[in-house]
C-alpha positions as CSV (number, residue, x, y, z in Angstrom):
1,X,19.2,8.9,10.7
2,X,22.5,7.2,9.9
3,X,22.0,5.4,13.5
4,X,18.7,3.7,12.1
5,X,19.1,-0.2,10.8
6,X,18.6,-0.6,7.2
7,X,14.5,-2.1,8.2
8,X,13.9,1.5,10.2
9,X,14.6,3.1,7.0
10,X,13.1,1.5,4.7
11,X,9.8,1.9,7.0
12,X,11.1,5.5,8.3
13,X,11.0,6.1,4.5
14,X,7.8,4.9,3.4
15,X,6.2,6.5,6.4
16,X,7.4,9.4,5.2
17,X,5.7,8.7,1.6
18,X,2.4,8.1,2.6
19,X,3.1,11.3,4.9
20,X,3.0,13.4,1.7
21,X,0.6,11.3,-0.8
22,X,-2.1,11.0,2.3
23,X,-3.2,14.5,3.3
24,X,-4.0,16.2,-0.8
25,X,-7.1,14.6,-2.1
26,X,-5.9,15.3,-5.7
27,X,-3.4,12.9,-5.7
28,X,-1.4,11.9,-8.6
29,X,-1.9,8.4,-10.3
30,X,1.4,7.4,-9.0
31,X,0.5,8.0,-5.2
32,X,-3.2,6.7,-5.5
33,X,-1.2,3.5,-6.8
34,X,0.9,3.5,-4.1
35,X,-1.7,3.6,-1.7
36,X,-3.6,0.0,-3.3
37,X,0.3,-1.5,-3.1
38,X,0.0,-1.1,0.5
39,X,-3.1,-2.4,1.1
40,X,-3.2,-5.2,-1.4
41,X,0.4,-6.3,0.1
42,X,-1.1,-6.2,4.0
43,X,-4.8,-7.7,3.5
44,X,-3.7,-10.1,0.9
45,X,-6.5,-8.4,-2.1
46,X,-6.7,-9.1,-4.8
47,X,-8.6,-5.7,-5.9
48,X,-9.0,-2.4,-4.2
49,X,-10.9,0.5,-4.2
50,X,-10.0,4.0,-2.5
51,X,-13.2,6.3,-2.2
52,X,-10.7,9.5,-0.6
53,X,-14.1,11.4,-0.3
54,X,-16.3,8.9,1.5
55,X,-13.5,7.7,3.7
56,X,-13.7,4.1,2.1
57,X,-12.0,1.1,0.8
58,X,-13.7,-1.6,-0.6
59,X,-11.6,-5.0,-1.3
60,X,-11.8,-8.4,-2.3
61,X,-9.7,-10.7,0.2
62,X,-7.8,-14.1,-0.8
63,X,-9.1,-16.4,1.8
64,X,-6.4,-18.8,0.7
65,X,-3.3,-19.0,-1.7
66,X,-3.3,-22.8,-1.3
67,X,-5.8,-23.1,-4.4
68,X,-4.0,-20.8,-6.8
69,X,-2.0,-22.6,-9.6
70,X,-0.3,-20.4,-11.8
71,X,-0.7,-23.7,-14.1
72,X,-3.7,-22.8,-15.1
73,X,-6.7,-20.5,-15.1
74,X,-7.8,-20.0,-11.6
75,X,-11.8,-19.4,-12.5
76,X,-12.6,-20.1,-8.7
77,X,-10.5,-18.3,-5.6
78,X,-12.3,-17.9,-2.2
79,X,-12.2,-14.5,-1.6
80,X,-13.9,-12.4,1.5
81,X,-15.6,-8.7,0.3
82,X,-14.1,-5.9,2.6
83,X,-15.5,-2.5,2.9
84,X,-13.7,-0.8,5.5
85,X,-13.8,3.0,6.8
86,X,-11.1,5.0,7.6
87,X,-11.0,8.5,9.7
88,X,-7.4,9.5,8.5
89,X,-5.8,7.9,5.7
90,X,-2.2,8.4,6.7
91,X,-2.7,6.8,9.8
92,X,-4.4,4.3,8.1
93,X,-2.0,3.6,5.6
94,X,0.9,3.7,8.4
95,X,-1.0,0.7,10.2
96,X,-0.7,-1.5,7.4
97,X,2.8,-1.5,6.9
98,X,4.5,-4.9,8.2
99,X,7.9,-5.1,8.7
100,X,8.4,-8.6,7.9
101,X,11.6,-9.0,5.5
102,X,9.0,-10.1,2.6
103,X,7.1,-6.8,3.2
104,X,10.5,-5.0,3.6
105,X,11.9,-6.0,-0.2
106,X,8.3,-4.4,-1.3
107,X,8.5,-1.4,0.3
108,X,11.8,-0.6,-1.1
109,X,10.8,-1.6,-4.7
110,X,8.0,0.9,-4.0
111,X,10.4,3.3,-2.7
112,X,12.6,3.1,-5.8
113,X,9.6,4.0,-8.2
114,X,9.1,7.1,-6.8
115,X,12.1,8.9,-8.3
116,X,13.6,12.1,-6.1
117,X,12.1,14.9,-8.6
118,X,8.2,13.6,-8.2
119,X,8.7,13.9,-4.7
120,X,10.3,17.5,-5.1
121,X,7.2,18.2,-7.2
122,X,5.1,17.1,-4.2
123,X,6.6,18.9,-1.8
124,X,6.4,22.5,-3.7
């Protein structure tokens, strides 16, 4: 691992997060956040929804940014509503990691939430 580039493991890293928040259906708050991160930061939502049991996510998706003024109250925002199915939440989680440097910054500020001793917890 000390071969990798600083981007392989910050994604290496994150991969392996989802790896261990995916596959127990009671997860903490902490992981179940984690998940929305990834998808709000890849489809550009503005709210998600996780049903782990049905295999869905439901989402409201910012058609464009241009409109947004943080000036004022933004009453109107075009957004597109998502429902989309997954088979296996790992993988799908894995697919919507971008590797962009933006993304990159994010996924390390997610990775410093998550302190060493909750992931000890998760891995007993």
């Amino acid at each position: 691992m000390e071969n990798l580039s600083l981007k392989e493991k910050v994604i290496s890293e994150i991969e392996n997060l989802i790896s261990q928040s995916a596959p127990n259906r009671e997860n903490s708050q902490k992981f179940k956040n984690l998940h929305v991160a990834i998808l709000k930061k890849h489809y550009n939502a503005s709210d998600v929804s996780i049903d782990y049991h049905r295999n869905r996510v439901a989402m409201d998706i910012i058609m464009d940014d241009s409109v947004y003024d943080p000036k004022k109250v933004n009453t109107y925002m075009p957004i597109f509503r998502a429902n989309l199915l997954f088979k296996n939440l790992n993988d799908f989680l894995k697919s919507c990691l971008d590797q962009d440097h933006k993304s990159l910054a994010f996924y390390a500020s997610l990775l410093r939430s998550f302190s060493n001793k909750e992931l000890n917890q998760m891995a007993i």
